[in-house]
C-alpha positions in Angstrom: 66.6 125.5 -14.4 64.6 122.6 -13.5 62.9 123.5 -10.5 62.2 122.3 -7.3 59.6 119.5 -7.2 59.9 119.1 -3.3 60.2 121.0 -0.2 60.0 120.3 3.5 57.8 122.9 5.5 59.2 123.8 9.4 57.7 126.1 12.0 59.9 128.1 14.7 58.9 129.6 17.5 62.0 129.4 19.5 65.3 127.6 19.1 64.1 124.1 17.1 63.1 123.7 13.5 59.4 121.4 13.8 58.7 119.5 10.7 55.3 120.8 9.6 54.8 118.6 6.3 56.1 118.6 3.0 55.3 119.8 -0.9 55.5 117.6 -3.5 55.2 119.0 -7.2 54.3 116.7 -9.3 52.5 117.1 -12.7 51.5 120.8 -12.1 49.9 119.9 -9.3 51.0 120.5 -5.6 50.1 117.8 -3.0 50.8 118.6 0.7 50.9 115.9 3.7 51.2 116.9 7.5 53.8 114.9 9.1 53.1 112.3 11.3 54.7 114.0 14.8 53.0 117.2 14.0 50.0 116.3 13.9 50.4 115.0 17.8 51.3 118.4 18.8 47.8 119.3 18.1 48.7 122.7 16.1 46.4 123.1 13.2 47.9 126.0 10.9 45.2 126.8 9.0 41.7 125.5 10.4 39.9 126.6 7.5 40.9 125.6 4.3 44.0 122.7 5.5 42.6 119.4 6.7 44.7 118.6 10.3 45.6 115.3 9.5 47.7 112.4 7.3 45.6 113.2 4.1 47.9 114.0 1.2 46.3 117.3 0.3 46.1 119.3 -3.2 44.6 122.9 -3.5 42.6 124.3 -6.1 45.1 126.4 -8.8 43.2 129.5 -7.8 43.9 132.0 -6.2 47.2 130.8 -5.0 49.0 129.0 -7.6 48.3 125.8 -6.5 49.7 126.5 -2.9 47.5 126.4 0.3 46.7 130.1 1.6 49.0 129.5 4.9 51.9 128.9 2.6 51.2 131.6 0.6 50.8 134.0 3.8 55.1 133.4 3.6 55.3 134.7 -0.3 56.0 138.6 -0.9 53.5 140.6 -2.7 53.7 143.4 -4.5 57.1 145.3 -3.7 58.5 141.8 -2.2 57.9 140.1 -5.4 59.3 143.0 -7.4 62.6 143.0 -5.7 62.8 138.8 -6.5 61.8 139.7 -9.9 64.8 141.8 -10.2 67.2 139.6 -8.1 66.6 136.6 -10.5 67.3 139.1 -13.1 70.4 138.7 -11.7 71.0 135.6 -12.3 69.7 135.7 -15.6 66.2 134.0 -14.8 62.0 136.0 -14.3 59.6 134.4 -12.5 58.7 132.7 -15.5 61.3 130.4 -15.0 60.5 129.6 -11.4 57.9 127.2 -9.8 55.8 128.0 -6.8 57.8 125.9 -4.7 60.7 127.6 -6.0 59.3 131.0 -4.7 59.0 129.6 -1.3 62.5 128.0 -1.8 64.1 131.9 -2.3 61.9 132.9 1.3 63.3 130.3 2.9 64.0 131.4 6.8 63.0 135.2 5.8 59.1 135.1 5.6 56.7 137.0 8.1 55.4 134.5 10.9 56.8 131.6 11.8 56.8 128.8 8.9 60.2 127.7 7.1 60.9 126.2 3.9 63.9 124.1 3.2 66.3 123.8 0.8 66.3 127.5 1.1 68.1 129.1 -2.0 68.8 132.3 -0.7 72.7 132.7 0.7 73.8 133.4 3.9 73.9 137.3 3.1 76.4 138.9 5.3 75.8 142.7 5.7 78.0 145.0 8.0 77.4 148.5 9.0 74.6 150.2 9.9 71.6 151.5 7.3 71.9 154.5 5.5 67.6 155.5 5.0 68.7 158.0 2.1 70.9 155.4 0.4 68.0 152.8 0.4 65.6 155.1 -0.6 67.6 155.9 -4.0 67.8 152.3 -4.4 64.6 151.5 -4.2 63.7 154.2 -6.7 66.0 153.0 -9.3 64.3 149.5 -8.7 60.8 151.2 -9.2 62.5 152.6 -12.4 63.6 149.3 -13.3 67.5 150.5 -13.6 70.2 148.0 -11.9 70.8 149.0 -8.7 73.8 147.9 -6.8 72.2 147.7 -3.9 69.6 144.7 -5.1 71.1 141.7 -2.9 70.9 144.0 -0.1 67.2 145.0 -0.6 66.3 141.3 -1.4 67.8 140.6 1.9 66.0 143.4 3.9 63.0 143.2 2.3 62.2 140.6 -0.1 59.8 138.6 2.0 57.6 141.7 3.0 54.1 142.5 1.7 52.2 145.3 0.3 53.1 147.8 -2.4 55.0 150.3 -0.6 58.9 149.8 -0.5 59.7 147.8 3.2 62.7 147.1 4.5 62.9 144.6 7.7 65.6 145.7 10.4 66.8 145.4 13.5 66.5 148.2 15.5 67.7 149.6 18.9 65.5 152.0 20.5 67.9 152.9 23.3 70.4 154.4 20.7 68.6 154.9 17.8 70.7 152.7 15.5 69.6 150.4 12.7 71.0 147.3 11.6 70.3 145.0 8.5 67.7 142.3 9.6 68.3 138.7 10.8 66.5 135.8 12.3 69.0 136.6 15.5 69.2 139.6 16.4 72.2 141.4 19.0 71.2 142.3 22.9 69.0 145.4 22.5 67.8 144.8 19.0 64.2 144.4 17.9 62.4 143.7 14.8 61.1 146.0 12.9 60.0 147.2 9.8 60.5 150.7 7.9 58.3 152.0 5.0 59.3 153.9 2.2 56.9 156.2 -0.2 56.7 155.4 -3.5 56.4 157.6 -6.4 52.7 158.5 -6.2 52.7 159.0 -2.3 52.5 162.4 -1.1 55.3 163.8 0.8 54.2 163.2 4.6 53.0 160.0 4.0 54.8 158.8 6.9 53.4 161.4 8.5 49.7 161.0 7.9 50.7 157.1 8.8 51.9 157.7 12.3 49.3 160.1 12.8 46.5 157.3 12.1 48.5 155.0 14.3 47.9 157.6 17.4 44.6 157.9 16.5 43.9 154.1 16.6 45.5 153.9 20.0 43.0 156.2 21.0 40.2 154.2 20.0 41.4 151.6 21.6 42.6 150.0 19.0 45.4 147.7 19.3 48.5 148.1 17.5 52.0 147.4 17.9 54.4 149.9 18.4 55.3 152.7 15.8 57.5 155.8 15.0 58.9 158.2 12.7 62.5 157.7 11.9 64.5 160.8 10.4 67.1 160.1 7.6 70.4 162.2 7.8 68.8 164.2 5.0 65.8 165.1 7.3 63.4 162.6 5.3 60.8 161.2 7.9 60.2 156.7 7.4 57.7 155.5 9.0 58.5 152.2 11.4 56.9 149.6 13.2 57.5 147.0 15.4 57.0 143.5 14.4 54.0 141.8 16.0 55.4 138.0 14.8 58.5 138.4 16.6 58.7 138.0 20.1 62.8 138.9 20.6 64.1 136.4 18.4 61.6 134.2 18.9 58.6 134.3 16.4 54.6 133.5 15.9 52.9 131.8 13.9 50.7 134.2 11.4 47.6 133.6 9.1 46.3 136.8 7.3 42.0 136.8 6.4 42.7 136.2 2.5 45.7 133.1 3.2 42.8 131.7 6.0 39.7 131.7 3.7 41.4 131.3 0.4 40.3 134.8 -0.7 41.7 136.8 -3.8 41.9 140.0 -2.2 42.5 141.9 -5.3 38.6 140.7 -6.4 37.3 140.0 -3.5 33.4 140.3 -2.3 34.6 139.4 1.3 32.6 141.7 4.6 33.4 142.4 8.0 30.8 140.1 8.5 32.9 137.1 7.3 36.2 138.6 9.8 33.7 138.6 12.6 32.3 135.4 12.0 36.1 134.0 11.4 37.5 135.9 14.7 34.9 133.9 16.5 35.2 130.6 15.0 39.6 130.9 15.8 38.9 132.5 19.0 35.6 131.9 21.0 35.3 134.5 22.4 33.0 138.1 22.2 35.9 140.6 22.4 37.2 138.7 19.4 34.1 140.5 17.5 33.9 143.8 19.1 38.0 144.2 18.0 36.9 143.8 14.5 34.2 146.1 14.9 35.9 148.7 16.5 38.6 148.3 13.3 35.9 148.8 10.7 34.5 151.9 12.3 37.7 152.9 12.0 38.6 152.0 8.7 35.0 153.5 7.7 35.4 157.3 9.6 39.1 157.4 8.6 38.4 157.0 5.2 40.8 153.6 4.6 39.9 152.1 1.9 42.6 149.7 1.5 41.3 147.7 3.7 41.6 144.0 1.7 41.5 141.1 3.0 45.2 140.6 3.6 45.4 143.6 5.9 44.0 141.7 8.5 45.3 138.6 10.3 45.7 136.3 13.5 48.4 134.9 15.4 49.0 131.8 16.8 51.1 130.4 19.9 52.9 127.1 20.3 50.2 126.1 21.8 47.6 126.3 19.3 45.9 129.2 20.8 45.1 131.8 18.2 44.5 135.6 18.8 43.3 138.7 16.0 46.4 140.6 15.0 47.5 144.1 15.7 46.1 146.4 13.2 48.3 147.3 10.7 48.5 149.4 7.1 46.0 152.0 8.8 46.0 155.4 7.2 44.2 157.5 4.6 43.4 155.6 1.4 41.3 155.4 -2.0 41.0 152.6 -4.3 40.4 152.8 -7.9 36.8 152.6 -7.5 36.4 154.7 -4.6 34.9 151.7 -2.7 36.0 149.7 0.4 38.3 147.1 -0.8 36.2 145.4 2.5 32.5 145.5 2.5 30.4 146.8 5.9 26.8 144.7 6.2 27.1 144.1 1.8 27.7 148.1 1.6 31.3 149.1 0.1 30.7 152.6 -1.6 29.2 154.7 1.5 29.2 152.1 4.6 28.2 154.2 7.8 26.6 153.8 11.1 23.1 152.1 9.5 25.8 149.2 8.2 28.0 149.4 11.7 24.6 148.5 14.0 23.3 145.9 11.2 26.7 143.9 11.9 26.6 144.3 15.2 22.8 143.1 15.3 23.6 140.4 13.5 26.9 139.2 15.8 25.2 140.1 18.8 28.4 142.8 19.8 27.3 144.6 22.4 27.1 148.6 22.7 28.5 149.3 19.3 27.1 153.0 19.5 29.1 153.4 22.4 32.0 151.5 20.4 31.3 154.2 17.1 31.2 157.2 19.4 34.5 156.5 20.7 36.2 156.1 17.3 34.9 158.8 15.9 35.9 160.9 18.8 39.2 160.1 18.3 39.3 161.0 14.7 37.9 163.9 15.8 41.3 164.8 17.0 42.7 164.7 13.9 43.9 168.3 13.6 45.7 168.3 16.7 47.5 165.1 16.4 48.4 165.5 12.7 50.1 169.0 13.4 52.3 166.8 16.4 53.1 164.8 13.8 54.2 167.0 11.2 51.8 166.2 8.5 51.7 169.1 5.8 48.8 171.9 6.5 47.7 170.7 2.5 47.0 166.9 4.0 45.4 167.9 7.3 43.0 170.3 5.6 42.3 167.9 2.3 41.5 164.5 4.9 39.1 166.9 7.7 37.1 167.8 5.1 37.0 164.0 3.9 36.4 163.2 7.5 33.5 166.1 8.0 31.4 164.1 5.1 31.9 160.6 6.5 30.7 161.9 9.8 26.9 160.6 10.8 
């Protein structure tokens, strides 16, 4: 295979294709230019790191291959890349044998937000029928156990371009009859996009469970989120699912996660909440920009959510250039292997707290953050309550109160 060595970049937000620029490889190194036209529509993609104008551009190899953080917002990490690992396997190729450029060749239409890359090389997959959860489920298994699944062109299709770890599998789903239908770029009248999560191996149980119950509680900090639900299988297995938040209908947004904006690896990152604030400022003027991220890291703090990397937190932008935080998302109980905040409160990642909450605040003049702390934790002090509504196990509602009763000042 002698790899792709150029690609045109597009953005959709409705029915046209916009020429955003191109990618040009060219002795291991990637140059990007803006196009001409785009640059009069005055939509700057990535303010931090991209210059908006006729430069031709290269970025630095690290962290992202060579690639610009806004194109590699569109790549899959984690159980995306897995399931292109395995689909190339297919075909007799790894990633070893694939470029960057070919990586964002295989996303093509299919990535999260609304950037495009052409030639695309994945086929015009044609799915009929509706989803079986339990039959996905055991092929996303046999994937984790690396056996040959016959289901692999259909995972790639459902979920190749999503993020994270966990298994994902984007769909279209009606919520007036319940059904659930492979995902598309165009979805049928009464369809919406959204996205299902699986447990892996290591997850407990009612990890969908403990999931929708931290998406209740978030709502009732005020946090904002897009919608969510439990979906049952036929075999009684609870999914969690979520509504997109870059889809609009068939019509998507534009979407820029922290680590893609400021070039950060999040996997050794020494980024703070500081740095979101100052960022959700600098994108969006404005003061409730700030207080949103510091109602989120209260949050993240008192719920014990550790996962909370630079990736798990991003922005969306209109067709008109207007930018806006995201809905929260991946918010539930969590570890890391060092028991720290993958996030860092005020330079504190091992036992952030109140102390760490005011010092941000002081230092981006966010007004009332007590009041802003109280209300959070008062929502997670319903815990009990809205975990047994949601059918979370009485072994996980006892094991996180007494993990919330010690982050509690």
């Amino acid at each position: 295979m002698n790899g792709t060595k150029q690609i045109n970049v597009f953005i959709q937000f409705s029915v046209h294709e916009i020429l955003v620029g191109k990618m040009i490889l060219d002795n291991r190194l990637v140059h990007f230019k803006y196009e001409d036209e785009f640059l009069n529509l005055n939509m700057n993609l990535s303010p931090f790191k991209l210059k908006f104008n006729n430069e031709i551009q290269v970025a630095k190899p690290t962290p992202f291959h060579g690639i610009f953080g806004v194109f590699d917002d569109s790549l899959p990490d984690g159980w995306g890349m897995l399931l292109l690992n395995r689909s190339l396997e297919k075909h007799g190729l790894s990633l070893n044998d694939i470029n960057i450029l070919d990586q964002l060749a295989y996303v093509g239409d299919t990535g999260k937000g609304a950037l495009i890359y052409r030639p695309s090389f994945m086929e015009d997959q044609k799915f009929s029928g509706q989803i079986d959860i339990d039959k996905l489920k055991t092929a996303m298994d046999e994937v984790y156990d690396g056996a040959s699944s016959e289901l692999i062109d259909e995972l790639m299709f459902l979920g190749g371009s999503s993020g994270g770890a966990r298994p994902k599998a984007n769909v279209g789903y009606n919520p007036k009859t319940n059904e659930l239908i492979h995902g598309r770029n165009v979805l049928p009248e009464n369809f919406e996009h959204w996205i299902i999560k699986f447990p892996n191996s290591g997850d407990p149980r009612d990890i969908a469970n403990i999931e929708f119950a931290y998406s209740k509680m978030a709502r009732n900090a005020k946090i904002t989120m897009s919608e969510c639900k439990l979906l049952k299988s036929a075999k009684g297995r609870d999914v969690f699912a979520t509504k997109r938040f870059d889809r609009i209908g068939n019509d998507r947004i534009h979407m820029h996660s922290m680590a893609g904006l400021t070039h950060d690896n999040f996997r050794l990152s020494n980024i703070d909440y500081g740095h979101i604030i100052d960022a959700a400022y600098q994108l969006e003027k404005s003061a409730v920009a700030r207080e949103k991220i510091l109602r989120l890291a209260a949050f993240n703090v008192y719920s014990h959510n550790c996962d909370d990397h630079s990736k798990n937190f991003s922005w969306l932008m209109d067709e008109s250039g207007n930018w806006k935080f995201a809905p929260a998302y991946d918010l539930t109980y969590s570890s890391t292997g060092i028991d720290e905040h993958s996030t860092r409160v005020a330079g504190e990642g091992a036992n952030p707290g109140r102390k760490n909450l005011l010092e941000l605040a002081s230092e981006f003049s966010i007004s009332k953050p007590n009041e802003i702390i109280d209300q959070v934790q008062a929502s997670l002090a319903e815990w009990p309550s809205i975990a047994k509504e949601c059918g979370v196990s009485k072994k996980s509602v006892k094991r996180i109160q007494e993990k919330f009763k010690e982050l509690n000042d």
